[in-house]
C-alpha positions in Angstrom: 60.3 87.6 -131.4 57.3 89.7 -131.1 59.4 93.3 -130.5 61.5 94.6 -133.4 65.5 95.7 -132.7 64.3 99.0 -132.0 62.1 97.7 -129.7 64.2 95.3 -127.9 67.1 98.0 -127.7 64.9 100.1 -125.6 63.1 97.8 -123.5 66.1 95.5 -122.4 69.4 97.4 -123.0 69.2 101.1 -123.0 68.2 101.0 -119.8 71.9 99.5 -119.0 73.3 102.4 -120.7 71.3 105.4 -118.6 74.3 106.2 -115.6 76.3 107.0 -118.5 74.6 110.7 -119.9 77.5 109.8 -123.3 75.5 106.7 -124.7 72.6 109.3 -125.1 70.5 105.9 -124.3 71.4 104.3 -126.9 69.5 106.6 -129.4 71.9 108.1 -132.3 74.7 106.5 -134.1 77.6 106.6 -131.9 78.3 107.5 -128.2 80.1 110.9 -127.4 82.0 110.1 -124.1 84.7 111.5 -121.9 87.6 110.1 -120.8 89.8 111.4 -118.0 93.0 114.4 -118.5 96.7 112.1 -117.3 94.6 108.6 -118.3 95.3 106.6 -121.2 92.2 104.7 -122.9 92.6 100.8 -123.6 90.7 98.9 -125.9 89.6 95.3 -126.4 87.3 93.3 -128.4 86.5 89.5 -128.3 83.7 87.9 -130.3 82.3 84.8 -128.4 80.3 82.2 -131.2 78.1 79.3 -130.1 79.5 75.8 -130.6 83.0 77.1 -130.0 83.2 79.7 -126.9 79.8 78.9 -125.7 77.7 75.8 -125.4 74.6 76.3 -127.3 72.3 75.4 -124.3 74.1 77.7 -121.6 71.5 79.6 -119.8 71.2 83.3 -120.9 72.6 84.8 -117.7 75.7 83.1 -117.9 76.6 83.8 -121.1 76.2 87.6 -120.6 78.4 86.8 -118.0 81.3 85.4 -120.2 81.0 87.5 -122.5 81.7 90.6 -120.0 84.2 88.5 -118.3 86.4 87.5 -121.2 86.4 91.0 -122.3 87.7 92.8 -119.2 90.2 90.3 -118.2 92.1 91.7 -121.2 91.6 95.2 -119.3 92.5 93.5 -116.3 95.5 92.0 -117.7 96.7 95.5 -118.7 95.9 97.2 -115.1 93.3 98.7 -116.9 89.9 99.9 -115.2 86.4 99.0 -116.9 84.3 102.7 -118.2 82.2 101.4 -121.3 81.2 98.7 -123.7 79.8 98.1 -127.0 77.9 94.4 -127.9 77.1 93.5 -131.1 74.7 90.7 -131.2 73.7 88.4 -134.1 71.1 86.7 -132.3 68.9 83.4 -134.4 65.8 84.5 -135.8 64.2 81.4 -133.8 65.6 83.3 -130.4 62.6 84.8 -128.1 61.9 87.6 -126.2 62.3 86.1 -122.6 66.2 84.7 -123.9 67.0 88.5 -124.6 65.2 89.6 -121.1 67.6 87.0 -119.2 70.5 87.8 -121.2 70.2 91.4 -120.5 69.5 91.0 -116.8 73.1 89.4 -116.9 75.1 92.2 -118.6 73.3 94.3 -116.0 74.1 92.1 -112.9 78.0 92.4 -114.6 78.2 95.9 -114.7 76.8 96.4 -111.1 79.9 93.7 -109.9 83.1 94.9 -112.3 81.6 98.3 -113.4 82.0 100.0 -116.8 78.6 100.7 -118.8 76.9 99.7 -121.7 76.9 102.7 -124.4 75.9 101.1 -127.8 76.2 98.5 -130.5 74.0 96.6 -132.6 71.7 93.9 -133.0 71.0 92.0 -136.2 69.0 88.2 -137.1 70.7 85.7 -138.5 69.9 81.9 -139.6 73.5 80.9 -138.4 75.2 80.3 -135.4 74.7 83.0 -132.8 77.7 85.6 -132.3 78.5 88.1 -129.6 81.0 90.4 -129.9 81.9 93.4 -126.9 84.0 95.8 -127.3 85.5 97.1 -123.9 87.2 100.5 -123.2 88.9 100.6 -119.9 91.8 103.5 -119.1 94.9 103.5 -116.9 97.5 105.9 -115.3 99.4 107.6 -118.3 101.9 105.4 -118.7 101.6 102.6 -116.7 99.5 99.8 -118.4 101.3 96.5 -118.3 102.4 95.1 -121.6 102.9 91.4 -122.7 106.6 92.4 -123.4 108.5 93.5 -120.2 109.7 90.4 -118.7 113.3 90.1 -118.2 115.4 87.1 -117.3 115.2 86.3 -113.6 111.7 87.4 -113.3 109.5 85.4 -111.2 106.1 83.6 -112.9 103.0 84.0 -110.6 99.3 83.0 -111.5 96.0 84.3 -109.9 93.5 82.1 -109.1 93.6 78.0 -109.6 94.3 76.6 -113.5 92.0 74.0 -115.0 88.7 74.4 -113.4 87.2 76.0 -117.1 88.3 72.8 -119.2 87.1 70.5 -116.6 83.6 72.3 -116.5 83.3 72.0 -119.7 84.0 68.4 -120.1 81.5 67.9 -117.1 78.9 69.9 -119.3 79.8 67.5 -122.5 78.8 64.3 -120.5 81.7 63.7 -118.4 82.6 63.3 -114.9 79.3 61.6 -113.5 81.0 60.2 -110.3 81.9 63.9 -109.1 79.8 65.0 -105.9 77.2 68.1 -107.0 78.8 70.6 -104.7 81.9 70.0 -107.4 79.9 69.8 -110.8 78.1 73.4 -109.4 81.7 74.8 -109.0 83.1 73.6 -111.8 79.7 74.4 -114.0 79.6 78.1 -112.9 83.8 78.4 -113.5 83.9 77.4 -117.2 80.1 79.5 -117.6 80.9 82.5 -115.2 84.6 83.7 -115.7 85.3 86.6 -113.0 88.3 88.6 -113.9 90.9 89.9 -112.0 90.5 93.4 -112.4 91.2 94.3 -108.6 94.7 92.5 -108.9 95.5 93.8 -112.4 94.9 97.4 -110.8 97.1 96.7 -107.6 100.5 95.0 -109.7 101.0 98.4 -111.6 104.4 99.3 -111.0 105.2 95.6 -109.8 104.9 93.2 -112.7 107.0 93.5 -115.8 105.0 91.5 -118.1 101.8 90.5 -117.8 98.8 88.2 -119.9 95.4 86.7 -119.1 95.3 82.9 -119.1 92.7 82.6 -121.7 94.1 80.4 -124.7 95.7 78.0 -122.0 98.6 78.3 -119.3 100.9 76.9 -121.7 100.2 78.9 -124.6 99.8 81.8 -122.7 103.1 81.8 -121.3 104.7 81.4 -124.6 102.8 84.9 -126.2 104.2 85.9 -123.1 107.7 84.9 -123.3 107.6 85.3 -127.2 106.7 88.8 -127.0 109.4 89.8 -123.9 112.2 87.8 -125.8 112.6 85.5 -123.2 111.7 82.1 -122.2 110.3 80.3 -118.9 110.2 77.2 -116.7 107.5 76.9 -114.8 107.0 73.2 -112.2 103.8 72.0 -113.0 103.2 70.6 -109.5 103.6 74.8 -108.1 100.5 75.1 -110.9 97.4 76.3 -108.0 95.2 73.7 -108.2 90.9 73.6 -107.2 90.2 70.7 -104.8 87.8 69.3 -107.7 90.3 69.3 -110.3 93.0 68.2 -108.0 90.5 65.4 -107.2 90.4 64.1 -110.7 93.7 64.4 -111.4 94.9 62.3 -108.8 92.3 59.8 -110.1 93.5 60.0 -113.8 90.6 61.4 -114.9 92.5 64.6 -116.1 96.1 65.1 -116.8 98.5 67.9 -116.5 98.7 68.4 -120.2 94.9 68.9 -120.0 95.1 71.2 -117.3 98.0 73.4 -118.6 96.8 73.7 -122.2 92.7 73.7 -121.9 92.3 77.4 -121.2 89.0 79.5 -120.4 90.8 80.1 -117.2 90.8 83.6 -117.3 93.5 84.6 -114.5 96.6 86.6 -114.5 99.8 85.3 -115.6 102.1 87.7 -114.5 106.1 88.3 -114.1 108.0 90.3 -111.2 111.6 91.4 -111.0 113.4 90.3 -108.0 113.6 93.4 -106.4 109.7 94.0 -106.5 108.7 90.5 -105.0 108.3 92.5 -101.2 106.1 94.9 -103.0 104.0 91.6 -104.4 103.8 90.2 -100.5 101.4 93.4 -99.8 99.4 92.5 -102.7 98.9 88.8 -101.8 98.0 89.7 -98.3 95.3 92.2 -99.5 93.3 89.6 -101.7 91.7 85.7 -100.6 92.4 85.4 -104.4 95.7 83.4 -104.0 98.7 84.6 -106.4 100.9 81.6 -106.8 104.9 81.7 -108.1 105.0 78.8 -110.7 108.5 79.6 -111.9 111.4 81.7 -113.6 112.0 83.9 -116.8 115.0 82.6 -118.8 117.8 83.9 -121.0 116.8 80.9 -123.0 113.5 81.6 -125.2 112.2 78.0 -124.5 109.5 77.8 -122.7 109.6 74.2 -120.5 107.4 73.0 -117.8 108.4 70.4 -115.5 107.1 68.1 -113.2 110.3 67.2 -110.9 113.3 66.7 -112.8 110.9 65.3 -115.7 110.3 67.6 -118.8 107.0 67.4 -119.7 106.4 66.7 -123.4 103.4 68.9 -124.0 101.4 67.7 -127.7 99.6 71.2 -128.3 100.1 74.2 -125.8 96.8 75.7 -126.2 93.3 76.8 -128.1 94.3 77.3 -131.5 91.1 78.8 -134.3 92.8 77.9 -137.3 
């Protein structure tokens, strides 16, 4: 690249950082911001690396789109709001100018649809794989963010959204899938690239869910950090699992199987549970969103976590993305 880090920080991302007068654009060593008097501050990181989160050819714009995404559906899963961000980029020393342009036109189109600003990080070469890591600070209500480990038995399961569309873009962007009409390859392309999270629904289910988790490692897995961390367990019928047309399309023609669809992850919705006497207060929450919120199943004494497709238990071979 022709511009040094410097350079490139002020020509491509301090201007992402100027509504927010505590980045003090992205010129000293840390940010001095302010955070709200009755609010508590929550805090998330994720690290995204090519080969493994990221195909190495995705366009620029869609990767700054993931890795805002992925980040703040960890906000959203907590009710959380989005304020500011931190990346840390180790981009390839062969990467040009024009990649960083695009890539920073994405974190800027992010931050005009879900909010929070950019307000610093750092940017370093490397002859490896490129790495992105954001850090996200988002703040709630005192009080009232929604843990992973208040789900009771009895609880109702819901979901957000449709399950499976991620995995199957992905395999669609490894080669597969050929036979699929382009209206469904563009769909399924831009939900495994362009994950949207569900901040508006995290917000609204404060005081209504118990428990709550973004679908990220997989359905399946998901719902066992869920379950594991509550003390509970769950059954959940796979055929109450929301469905996209496309994915429903190639299941129904064996080109994907439950198992795929619970376990492949990159889903990126809300996985959510609600005591019985708070499933009215849910109703007004469904009614306010085209987002569908779907009741897959039950908390359980038991802490085994089954699905089911009828009366049939399925036997699932791996529940999820696993690093190591």
């Amino acid at each position: 690249m022709s511009k040094g880090e410097f350079d490139l920080i002020e020509t491509y991302f301090a201007p992402l950082a100027a509504a927010e007068p505590g980045s003090l654009n992205l010129k000293d060593d840390a940010a001095v911001l302010r955070f709200g008097q009755g609010r508590e501050t929550v805090v998330t990181t994720d690290c995204l690396v090519s080969g493994v989160h990221f195909l190495p050819d995705d366009p620029p714009e869609t990767l700054a789109a993931k890795l805002i995404g992925v980040n703040f559906s960890d906000l959203a899963s907590m009710g959380a709001t989005p304020r500011f961000f931190t990346i840390a980029a180790a981009f390839p020393r062969t990467l040009d100018e024009e990649w960083v342009r695009r890539f920073a036109e994405g974190i800027k189109g992010s931050q005009a649809r879900f909010g929070g600003v950019l307000v610093g990080g750092d940017t370093v070469s490397t002859d490896g794989a490129m790495t992105l890591t954001l850090t996200a600070f988002g703040e709630v209500p005192e009080g009232t963010a929604i843990k992973r480990s208040g789900a009771k038995p009895g609880d109702a399961l819901f979901v957000t959204g449709v399950i499976g569309d991620a995995y199957a873009g992905l395999r669609l962007l490894q080669g597969g899938y050929d036979h699929l009409p382009a209206s469904d390859k563009d769909y399924l392309t831009e939900r495994y690239r362009k994950p949207s999270p569900q901040l508006e629904i995290g917000d609204m289910v404060r005081g209504i869910a118990s428990a709550m988790i973004d679908v990220s490692d997989g359905l399946a897995a998901d719902l066992g950090h869920l379950c594991e961390a509550s003390g509970v367990g769950g059954v959940v019928d796979s055929k109450a699992v929301p469905l996209s047309s496309a994915v429903a399309k190639l299941l129904a023609e064996h080109h994907l199987t439950y198992e795929e669809i619970l376990t492949g992850g990159d889903d990126y919705e809300l996985l959510f549970s609600v005591p019985a006497n708070k499933i009215n207060d849910l109703e007004a929450v469904r009614l306010s969103f085209e987002t569908p919120i779907s009741r897959i199943g039950t908390a359980k004494e038991s802490r085994e976590v089954i699905f089911k497709d009828g009366n049939i238990r399925l036997d699932l071979d791996k529940t999820g993305y696993q690093h190591f």
